[in-house]
LOKEVO-945585 format. One record per atom (N, C-alpha, C): residue in three letters; z, x, y. Coordinates in steps of 0.02 Angstrom, whole numbers. Last residue first. Layout:
LOKEVO-945585
   residuo        w        u        v
       ALA        Z        X        Y
...
This chain:
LOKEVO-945585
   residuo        w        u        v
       UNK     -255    10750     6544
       UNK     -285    10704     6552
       UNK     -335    10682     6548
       UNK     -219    10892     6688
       UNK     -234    10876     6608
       UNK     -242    10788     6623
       UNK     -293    10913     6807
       UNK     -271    10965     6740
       UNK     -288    10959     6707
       UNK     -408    10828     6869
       UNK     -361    10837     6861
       UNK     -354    10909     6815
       UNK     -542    10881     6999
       UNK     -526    10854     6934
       UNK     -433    10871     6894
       UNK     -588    10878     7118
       UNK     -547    10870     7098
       UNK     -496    10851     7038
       UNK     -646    11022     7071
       UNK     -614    11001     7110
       UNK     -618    10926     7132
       UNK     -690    11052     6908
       UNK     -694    11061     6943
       UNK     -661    11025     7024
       UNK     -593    11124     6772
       UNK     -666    11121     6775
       UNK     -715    11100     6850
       UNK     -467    11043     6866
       UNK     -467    11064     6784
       UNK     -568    11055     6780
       UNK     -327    11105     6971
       UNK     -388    11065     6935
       UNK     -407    11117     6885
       UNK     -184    11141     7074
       UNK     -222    11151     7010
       UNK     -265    11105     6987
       UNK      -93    11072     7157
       UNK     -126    11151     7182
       UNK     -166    11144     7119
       UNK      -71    10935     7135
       UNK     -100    10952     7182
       UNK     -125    11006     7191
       UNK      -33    10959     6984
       UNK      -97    10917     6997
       UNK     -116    10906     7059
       UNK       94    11006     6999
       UNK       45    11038     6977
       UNK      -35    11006     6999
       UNK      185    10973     7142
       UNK      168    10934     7069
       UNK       92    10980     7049
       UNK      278    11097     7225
       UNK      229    11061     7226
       UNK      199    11030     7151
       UNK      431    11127     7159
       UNK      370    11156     7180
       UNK      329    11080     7210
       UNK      585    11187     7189
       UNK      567    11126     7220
       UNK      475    11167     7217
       UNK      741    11219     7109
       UNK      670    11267     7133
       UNK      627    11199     7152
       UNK      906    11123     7170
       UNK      824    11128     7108
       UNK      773    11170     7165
       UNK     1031    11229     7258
       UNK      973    11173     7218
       UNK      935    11168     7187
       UNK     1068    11367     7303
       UNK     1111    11286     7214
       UNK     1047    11248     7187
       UNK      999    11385     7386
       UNK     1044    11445     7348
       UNK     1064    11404     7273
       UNK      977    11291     7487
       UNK      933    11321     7438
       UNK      953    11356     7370
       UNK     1114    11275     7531
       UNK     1083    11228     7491
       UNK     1045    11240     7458
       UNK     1100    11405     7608
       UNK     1163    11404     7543
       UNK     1138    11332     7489
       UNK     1014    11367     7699
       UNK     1013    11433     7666
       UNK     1054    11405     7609
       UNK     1082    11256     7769
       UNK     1023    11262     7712
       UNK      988    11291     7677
       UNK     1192    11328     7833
       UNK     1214    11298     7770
       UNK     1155    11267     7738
       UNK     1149    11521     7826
       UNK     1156    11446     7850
       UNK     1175    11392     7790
       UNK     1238    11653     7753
       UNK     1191    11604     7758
       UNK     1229    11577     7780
       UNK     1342    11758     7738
       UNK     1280    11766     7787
       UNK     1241    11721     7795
       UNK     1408    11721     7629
       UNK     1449    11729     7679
       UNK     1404    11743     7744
       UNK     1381    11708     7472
       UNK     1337    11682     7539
       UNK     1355    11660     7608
       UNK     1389    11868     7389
       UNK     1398    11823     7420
       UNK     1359    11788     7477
       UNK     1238    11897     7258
       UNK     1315    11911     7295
       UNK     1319    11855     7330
       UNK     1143    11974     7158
       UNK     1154    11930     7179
       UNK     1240    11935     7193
       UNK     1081    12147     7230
       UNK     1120    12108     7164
       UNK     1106    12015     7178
       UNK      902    12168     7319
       UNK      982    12145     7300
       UNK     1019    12128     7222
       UNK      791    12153     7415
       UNK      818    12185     7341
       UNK      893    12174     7329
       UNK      661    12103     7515
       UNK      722    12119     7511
       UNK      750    12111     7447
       UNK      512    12163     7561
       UNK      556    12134     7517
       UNK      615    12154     7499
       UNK      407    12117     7698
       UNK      473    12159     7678
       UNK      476    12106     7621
       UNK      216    12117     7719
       UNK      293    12083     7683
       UNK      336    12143     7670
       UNK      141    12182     7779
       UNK      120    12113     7765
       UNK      178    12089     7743
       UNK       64    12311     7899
       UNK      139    12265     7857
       UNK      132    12196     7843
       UNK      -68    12390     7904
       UNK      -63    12316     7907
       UNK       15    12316     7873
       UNK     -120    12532     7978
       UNK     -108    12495     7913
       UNK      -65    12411     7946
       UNK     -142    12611     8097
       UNK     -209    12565     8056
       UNK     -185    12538     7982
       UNK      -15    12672     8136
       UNK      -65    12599     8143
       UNK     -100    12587     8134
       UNK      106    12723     7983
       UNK       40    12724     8034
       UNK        5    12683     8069
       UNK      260    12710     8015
       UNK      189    12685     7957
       UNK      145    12693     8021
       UNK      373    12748     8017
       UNK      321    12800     8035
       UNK      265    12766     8007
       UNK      461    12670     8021
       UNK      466    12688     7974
       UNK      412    12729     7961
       UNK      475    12610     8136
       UNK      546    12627     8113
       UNK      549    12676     8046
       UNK      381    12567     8179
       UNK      402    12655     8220
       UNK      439    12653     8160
       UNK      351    12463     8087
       UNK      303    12525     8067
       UNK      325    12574     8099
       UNK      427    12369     8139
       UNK      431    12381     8059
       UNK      413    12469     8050
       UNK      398    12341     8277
       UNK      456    12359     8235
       UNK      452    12421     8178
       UNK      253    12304     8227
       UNK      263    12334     8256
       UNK      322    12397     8254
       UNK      319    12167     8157
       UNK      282    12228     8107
       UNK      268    12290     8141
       UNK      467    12103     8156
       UNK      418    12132     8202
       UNK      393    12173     8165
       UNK      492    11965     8020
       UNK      516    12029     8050
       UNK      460    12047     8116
       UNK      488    11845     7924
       UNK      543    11866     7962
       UNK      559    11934     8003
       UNK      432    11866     7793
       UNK      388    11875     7832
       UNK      415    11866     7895
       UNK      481    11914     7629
       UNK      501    11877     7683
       UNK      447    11908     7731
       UNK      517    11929     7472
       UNK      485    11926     7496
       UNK      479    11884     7581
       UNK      652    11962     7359
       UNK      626    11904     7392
       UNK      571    11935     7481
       UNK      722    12002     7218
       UNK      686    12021     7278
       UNK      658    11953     7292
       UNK      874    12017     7168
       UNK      860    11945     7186
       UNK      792    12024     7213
       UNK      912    12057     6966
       UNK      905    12061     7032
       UNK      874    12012     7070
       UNK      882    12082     6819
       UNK      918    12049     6848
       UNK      952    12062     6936
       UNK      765    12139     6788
       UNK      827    12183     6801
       UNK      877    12145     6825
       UNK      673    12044     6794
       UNK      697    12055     6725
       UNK      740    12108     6728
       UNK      673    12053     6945
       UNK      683    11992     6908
       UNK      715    11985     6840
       UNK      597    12165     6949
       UNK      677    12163     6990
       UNK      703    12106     6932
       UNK      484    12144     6897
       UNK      514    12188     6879
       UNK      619    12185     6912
       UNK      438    12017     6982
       UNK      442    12010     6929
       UNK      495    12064     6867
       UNK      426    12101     7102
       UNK      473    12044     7097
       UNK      503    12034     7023
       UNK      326    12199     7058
       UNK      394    12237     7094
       UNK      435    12161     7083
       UNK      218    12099     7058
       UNK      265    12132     6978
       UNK      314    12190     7008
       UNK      198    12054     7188
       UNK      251    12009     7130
       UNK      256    12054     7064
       UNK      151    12155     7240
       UNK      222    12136     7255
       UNK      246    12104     7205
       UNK       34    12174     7182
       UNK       71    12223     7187
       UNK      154    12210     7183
       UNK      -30    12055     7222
       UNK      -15    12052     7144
       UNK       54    12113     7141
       UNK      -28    12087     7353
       UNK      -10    12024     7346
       UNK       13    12027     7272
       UNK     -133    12175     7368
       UNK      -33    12205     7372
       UNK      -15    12117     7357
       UNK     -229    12110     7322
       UNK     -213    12156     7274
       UNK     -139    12177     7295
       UNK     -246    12028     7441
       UNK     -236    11999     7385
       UNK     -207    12036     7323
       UNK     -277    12125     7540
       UNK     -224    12072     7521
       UNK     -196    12011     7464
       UNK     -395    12161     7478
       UNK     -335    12200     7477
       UNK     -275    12174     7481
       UNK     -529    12081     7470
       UNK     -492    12078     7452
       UNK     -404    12119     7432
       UNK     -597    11990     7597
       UNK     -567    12054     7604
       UNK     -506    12057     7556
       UNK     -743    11906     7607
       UNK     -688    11915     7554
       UNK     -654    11976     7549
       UNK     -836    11874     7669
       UNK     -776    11873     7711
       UNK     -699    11903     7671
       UNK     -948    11850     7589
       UNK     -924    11806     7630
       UNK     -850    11793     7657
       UNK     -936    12012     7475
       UNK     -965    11974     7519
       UNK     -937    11895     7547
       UNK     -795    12130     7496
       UNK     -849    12070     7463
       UNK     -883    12035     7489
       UNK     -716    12270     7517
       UNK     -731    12216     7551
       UNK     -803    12192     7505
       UNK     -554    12333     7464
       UNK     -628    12323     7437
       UNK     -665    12260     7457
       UNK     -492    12444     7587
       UNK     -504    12378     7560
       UNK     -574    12368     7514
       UNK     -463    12555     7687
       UNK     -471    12569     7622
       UNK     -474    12500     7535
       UNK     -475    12467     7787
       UNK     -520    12524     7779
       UNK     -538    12554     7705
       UNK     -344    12416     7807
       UNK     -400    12380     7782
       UNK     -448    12402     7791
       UNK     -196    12465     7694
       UNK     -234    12480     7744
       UNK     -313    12449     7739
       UNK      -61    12393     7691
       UNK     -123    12381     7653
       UNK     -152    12428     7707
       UNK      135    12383     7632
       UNK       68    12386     7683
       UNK        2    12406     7652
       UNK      304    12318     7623
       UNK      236    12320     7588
       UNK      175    12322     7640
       UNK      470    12402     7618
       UNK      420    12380     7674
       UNK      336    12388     7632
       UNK      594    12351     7552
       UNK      546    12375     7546
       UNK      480    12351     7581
       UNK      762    12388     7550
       UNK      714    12355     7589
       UNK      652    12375     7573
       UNK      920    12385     7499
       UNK      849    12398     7474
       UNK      810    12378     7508
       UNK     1052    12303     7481
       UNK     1047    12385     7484
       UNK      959    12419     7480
       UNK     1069    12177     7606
       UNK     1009    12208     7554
       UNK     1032    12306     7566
       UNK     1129    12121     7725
       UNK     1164    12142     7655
       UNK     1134    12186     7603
       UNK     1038    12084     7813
       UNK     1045    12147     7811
       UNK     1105    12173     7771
       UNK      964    11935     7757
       UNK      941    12016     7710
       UNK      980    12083     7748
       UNK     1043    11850     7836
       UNK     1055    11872     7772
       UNK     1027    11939     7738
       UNK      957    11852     7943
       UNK     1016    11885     7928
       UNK     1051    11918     7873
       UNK      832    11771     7963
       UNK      839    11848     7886
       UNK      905    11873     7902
       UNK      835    11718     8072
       UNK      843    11677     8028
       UNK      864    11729     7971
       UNK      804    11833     8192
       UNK      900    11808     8173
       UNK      897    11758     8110
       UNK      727    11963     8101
       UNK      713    11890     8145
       UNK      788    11869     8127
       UNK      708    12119     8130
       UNK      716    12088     8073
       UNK      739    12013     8118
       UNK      728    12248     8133
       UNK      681    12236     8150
       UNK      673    12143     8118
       UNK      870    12299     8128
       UNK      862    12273     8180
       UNK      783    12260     8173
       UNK      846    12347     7979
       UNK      884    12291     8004
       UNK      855    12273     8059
       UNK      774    12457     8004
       UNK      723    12426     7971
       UNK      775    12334     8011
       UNK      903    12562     8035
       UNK      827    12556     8108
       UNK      798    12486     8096
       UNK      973    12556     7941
       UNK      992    12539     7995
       UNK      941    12504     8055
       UNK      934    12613     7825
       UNK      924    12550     7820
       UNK      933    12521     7896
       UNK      950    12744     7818
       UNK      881    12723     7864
       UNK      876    12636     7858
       UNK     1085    12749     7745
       UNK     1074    12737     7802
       UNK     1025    12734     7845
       UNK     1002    12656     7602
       UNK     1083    12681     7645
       UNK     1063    12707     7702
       UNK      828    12623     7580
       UNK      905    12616     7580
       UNK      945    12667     7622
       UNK      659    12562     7577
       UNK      721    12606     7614
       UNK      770    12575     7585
       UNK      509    12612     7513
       UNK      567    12585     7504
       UNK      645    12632     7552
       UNK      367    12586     7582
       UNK      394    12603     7578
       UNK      474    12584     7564
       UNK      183    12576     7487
       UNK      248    12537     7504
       UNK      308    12593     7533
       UNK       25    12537     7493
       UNK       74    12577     7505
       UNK      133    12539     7515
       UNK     -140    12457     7424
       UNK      -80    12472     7466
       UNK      -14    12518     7474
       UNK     -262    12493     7374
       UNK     -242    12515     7451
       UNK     -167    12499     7479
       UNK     -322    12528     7257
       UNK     -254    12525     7267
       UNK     -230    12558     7325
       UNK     -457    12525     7206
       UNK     -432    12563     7253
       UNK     -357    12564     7268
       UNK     -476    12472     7076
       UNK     -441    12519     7085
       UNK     -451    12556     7143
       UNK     -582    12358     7118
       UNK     -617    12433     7100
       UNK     -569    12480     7097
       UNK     -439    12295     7152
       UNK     -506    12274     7151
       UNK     -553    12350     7151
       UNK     -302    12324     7054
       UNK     -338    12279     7102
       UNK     -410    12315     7097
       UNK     -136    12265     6962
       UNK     -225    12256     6971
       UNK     -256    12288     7049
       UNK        8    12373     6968
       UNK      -27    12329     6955
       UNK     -102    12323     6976
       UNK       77    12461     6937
       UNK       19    12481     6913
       UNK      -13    12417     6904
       UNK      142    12497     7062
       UNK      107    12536     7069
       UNK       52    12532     7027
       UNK      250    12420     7043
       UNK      203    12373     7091
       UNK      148    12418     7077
       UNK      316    12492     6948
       UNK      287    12403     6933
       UNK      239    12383     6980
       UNK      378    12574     7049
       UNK      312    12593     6970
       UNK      275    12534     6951
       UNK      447    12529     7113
       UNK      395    12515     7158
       UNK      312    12574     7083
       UNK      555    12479     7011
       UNK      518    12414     7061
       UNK      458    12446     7066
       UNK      565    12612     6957
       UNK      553    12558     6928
       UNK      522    12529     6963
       UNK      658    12683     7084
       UNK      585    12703     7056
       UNK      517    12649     6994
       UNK      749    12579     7063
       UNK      687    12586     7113
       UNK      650    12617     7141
       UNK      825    12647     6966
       UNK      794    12582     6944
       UNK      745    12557     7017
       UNK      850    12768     6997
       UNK      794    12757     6926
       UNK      779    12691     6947
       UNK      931    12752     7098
       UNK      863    12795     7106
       UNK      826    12792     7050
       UNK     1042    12625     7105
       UNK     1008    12675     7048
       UNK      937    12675     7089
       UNK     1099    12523     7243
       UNK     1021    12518     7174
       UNK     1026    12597     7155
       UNK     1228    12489     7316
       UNK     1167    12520     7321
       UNK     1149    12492     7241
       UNK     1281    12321     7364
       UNK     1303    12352     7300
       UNK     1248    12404     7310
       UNK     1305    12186     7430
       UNK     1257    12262     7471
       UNK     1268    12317     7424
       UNK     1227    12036     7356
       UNK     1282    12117     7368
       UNK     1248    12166     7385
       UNK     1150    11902     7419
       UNK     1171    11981     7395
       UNK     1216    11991     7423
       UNK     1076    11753     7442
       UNK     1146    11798     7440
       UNK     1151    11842     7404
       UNK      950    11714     7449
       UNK      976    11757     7501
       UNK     1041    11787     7507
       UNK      814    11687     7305
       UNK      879    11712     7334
       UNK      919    11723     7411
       UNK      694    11639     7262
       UNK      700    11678     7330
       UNK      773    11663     7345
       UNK      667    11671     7090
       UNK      703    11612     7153
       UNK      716    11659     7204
       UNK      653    11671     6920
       UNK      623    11704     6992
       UNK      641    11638     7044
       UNK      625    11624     6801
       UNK      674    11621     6830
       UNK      682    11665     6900
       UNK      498    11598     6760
       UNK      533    11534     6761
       UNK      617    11563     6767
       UNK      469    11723     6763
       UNK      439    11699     6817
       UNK      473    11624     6809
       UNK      552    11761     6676
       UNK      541    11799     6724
       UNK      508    11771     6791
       UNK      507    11733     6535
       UNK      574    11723     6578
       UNK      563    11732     6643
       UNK      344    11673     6525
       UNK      395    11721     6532
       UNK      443    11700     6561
       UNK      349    11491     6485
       UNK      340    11564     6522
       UNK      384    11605     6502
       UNK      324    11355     6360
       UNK      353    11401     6383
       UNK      337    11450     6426
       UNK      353    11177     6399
       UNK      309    11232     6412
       UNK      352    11296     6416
Protein backbone atom coordinates (compact mmCIF):
# COMPACT_ATOMS: atom_id res chain seq x y z
CA UNK A 1 0.00 0.00 0.00
CA UNK A 2 1.11 3.23 -0.95
CA UNK A 3 0.71 6.85 1.30
CA UNK A 4 1.94 9.96 1.20
CA UNK A 5 5.40 9.99 2.49
CA UNK A 6 4.52 11.95 5.07
CA UNK A 7 2.20 10.30 6.97
CA UNK A 8 4.01 6.82 6.52
CA UNK A 9 6.75 8.63 7.97
CA UNK A 10 5.48 10.78 10.80
CA UNK A 11 6.64 9.36 14.40
CA UNK A 12 6.29 11.17 17.70
CA UNK A 13 9.86 11.74 18.08
CA UNK A 14 11.49 13.05 21.46
CA UNK A 15 15.04 13.57 20.53
CA UNK A 16 15.80 17.03 19.18
CA UNK A 17 18.20 19.57 18.51
CA UNK A 18 17.63 22.75 20.09
CA UNK A 19 19.01 24.01 16.57
CA UNK A 20 16.42 27.48 16.22
CA UNK A 21 13.83 27.12 13.00
CA UNK A 22 14.00 29.88 10.05
CA UNK A 23 11.11 32.52 10.55
CA UNK A 24 10.08 31.30 6.96
CA UNK A 25 9.87 27.89 7.79
CA UNK A 26 7.38 28.54 10.88
CA UNK A 27 5.59 30.75 9.20
CA UNK A 28 5.09 27.54 7.00
CA UNK A 29 3.98 25.10 9.96
CA UNK A 30 1.43 27.45 11.32
CA UNK A 31 0.25 28.52 7.20
CA UNK A 32 -0.37 24.67 6.95
CA UNK A 33 -2.39 24.60 9.96
CA UNK A 34 -4.09 27.82 8.85
CA UNK A 35 -5.56 26.34 5.74
CA UNK A 36 -6.72 23.48 6.90
CA UNK A 37 -10.75 22.24 6.97
CA UNK A 38 -13.26 23.14 9.23
CA UNK A 39 -16.71 23.30 9.83
CA UNK A 40 -18.63 26.37 8.15
CA UNK A 41 -15.03 27.91 8.01
CA UNK A 42 -15.16 29.25 11.20
CA UNK A 43 -11.69 28.42 11.97
CA UNK A 44 -11.85 28.74 15.66
CA UNK A 45 -8.70 27.83 16.43
CA UNK A 46 -5.61 29.90 17.25
CA UNK A 47 -2.20 28.99 17.73
CA UNK A 48 0.60 30.41 19.32
CA UNK A 49 4.19 29.72 18.31
CA UNK A 50 7.04 30.33 20.76
CA UNK A 51 10.78 30.32 20.46
CA UNK A 52 14.24 31.66 21.96
CA UNK A 53 13.78 33.23 24.87
CA UNK A 54 9.81 33.26 25.70
CA UNK A 55 10.57 29.68 25.42
CA UNK A 56 11.55 29.92 29.04
CA UNK A 57 8.05 30.70 30.85
CA UNK A 58 6.15 27.81 28.29
CA UNK A 59 9.13 25.11 29.67
CA UNK A 60 8.31 25.29 33.13
CA UNK A 61 4.75 24.59 32.24
CA UNK A 62 5.44 21.41 31.23
CA UNK A 63 5.05 17.71 33.17
CA UNK A 64 8.62 16.03 34.37
CA UNK A 65 7.65 13.07 31.75
CA UNK A 66 8.05 16.04 28.48
CA UNK A 67 11.50 16.77 29.60
CA UNK A 68 12.60 16.04 26.65
CA UNK A 69 10.60 18.78 24.77
CA UNK A 70 12.60 21.60 26.62
CA UNK A 71 15.28 20.97 23.84
CA UNK A 72 12.47 22.10 21.32
CA UNK A 73 13.56 25.37 19.54
CA UNK A 74 9.65 25.73 18.85
CA UNK A 75 6.70 25.30 20.95
CA UNK A 76 3.46 25.71 19.67
CA UNK A 77 0.69 26.25 21.90
CA UNK A 78 -2.83 24.95 19.96
CA UNK A 79 -6.30 26.64 21.28
CA UNK A 80 -10.04 26.60 20.27
CA UNK A 81 -12.34 28.89 21.54
CA UNK A 82 -15.81 27.13 22.19
CA UNK A 83 -18.04 30.06 21.47
CA UNK A 84 -16.69 30.45 18.36
CA UNK A 85 -17.41 26.52 17.60
CA UNK A 86 -19.67 25.18 15.05
CA UNK A 87 -22.07 23.46 17.36
CA UNK A 88 -24.37 20.40 15.78
CA UNK A 89 -26.90 18.74 16.90
CA UNK A 90 -26.48 15.72 19.64
CA UNK A 91 -23.64 17.17 21.36
CA UNK A 92 -21.53 17.48 18.37
CA UNK A 93 -19.09 20.28 19.23
CA UNK A 94 -17.25 20.27 16.34
CA UNK A 95 -14.05 22.65 16.83
CA UNK A 96 -12.09 20.17 18.30
CA UNK A 97 -12.11 18.34 15.80
CA UNK A 98 -11.26 21.10 13.23
CA UNK A 99 -7.84 22.25 15.43
CA UNK A 100 -7.52 18.56 15.47
CA UNK A 101 -7.15 18.53 11.40
CA UNK A 102 -5.36 21.99 11.98
CA UNK A 103 -2.59 20.35 13.88
CA UNK A 104 -1.88 17.48 11.83
CA UNK A 105 -1.16 19.45 8.54
CA UNK A 106 1.25 21.77 10.81
CA UNK A 107 2.63 17.91 11.59
CA UNK A 108 2.34 16.78 8.31
CA UNK A 109 4.05 20.10 7.00
CA UNK A 110 7.04 19.81 9.60
CA UNK A 111 7.14 16.20 8.48
CA UNK A 112 7.88 16.90 4.74
CA UNK A 113 10.43 19.56 6.17
CA UNK A 114 11.99 16.99 7.67
CA UNK A 115 11.37 17.75 11.23
CA UNK A 116 10.04 15.94 14.47
CA UNK A 117 6.45 17.83 15.68
CA UNK A 118 4.90 15.88 18.12
CA UNK A 119 1.92 16.71 19.79
CA UNK A 120 1.78 16.27 23.65
CA UNK A 121 -0.77 16.74 26.34
CA UNK A 122 2.03 16.83 29.26
CA UNK A 123 1.46 20.33 30.49
CA UNK A 124 -0.70 22.87 32.96
CA UNK A 125 -3.11 24.58 30.54
CA UNK A 126 -3.68 27.13 33.13
CA UNK A 127 0.22 27.43 33.07
CA UNK A 128 0.12 27.38 29.50
CA UNK A 129 -2.31 30.33 28.96
CA UNK A 130 -0.52 33.27 31.84
CA UNK A 131 2.53 32.30 30.13
CA UNK A 132 1.29 33.17 27.05
CA UNK A 133 -1.60 35.67 27.61
CA UNK A 134 -4.18 33.27 26.10
CA UNK A 135 -7.25 34.35 27.18
CA UNK A 136 -9.70 32.27 29.43
CA UNK A 137 -12.42 31.45 27.51
CA UNK A 138 -10.16 29.58 25.10
CA UNK A 139 -9.45 25.99 25.58
CA UNK A 140 -5.38 24.69 25.20
CA UNK A 141 -5.72 21.44 23.76
CA UNK A 142 -2.13 20.48 22.62
CA UNK A 143 1.52 21.85 22.71
CA UNK A 144 3.49 20.83 19.78
CA UNK A 145 6.77 20.41 20.08
CA UNK A 146 9.11 21.16 16.76
CA UNK A 147 12.41 20.14 16.44
CA UNK A 148 15.41 18.92 14.17
CA UNK A 149 15.88 15.43 15.04
CA UNK A 150 18.80 15.26 17.74
CA UNK A 151 20.10 13.83 20.62
CA UNK A 152 18.51 11.41 23.21
CA UNK A 153 20.47 12.68 26.09
CA UNK A 154 16.92 13.84 27.74
CA UNK A 155 15.06 10.60 27.42
CA UNK A 156 14.02 7.78 29.60
CA UNK A 157 15.18 4.57 28.55
CA UNK A 158 11.48 3.82 27.08
CA UNK A 159 11.55 7.09 25.69
CA UNK A 160 14.75 6.05 23.67
CA UNK A 161 13.09 2.47 22.98
CA UNK A 162 10.32 4.26 21.33
CA UNK A 163 12.84 6.39 19.47
CA UNK A 164 14.29 2.81 17.41
CA UNK A 165 11.44 0.68 17.50
CA UNK A 166 8.66 -0.42 15.13
CA UNK A 167 5.69 2.50 14.90
CA UNK A 168 3.31 0.04 16.77
CA UNK A 169 -0.49 0.66 15.47
CA UNK A 170 -3.47 -0.99 16.31
CA UNK A 171 -4.48 -3.92 13.44
CA UNK A 172 -6.63 -2.04 11.07
CA UNK A 173 -9.62 -4.27 11.48
CA UNK A 174 -10.03 -3.04 15.03
CA UNK A 175 -10.35 0.90 14.42
CA UNK A 176 -11.89 0.49 10.81
CA UNK A 177 -15.11 -1.32 9.20
CA UNK A 178 -16.37 -1.71 6.07
CA UNK A 179 -20.25 -0.47 5.28
CA UNK A 180 -21.21 -1.16 8.70
CA UNK A 181 -20.03 -1.92 12.33
CA UNK A 182 -18.81 -4.60 12.62
CA UNK A 183 -18.07 -5.39 9.46
CA UNK A 184 -14.65 -6.06 8.45
CA UNK A 185 -12.47 -3.94 5.90
CA UNK A 186 -11.56 -6.11 3.64
CA UNK A 187 -12.63 -9.64 2.91
Amino acid sequence: MTLMKEIEERRAYRALSPDPLPEDQVERLLTAAHHAPSCFNKQSWRFVAVSGDALAGLRETLSEGNKWATRAPLIVAAAQKPSLDCRLDEGRDYAPFDLGLAVMSLVLQATHEGLVAHPIAGYSPGKVRKALGIPEDYVVHTLVIVGGKGSDELLSDWQKERETGPRLREPLEKVAFRNRWPDPVSG
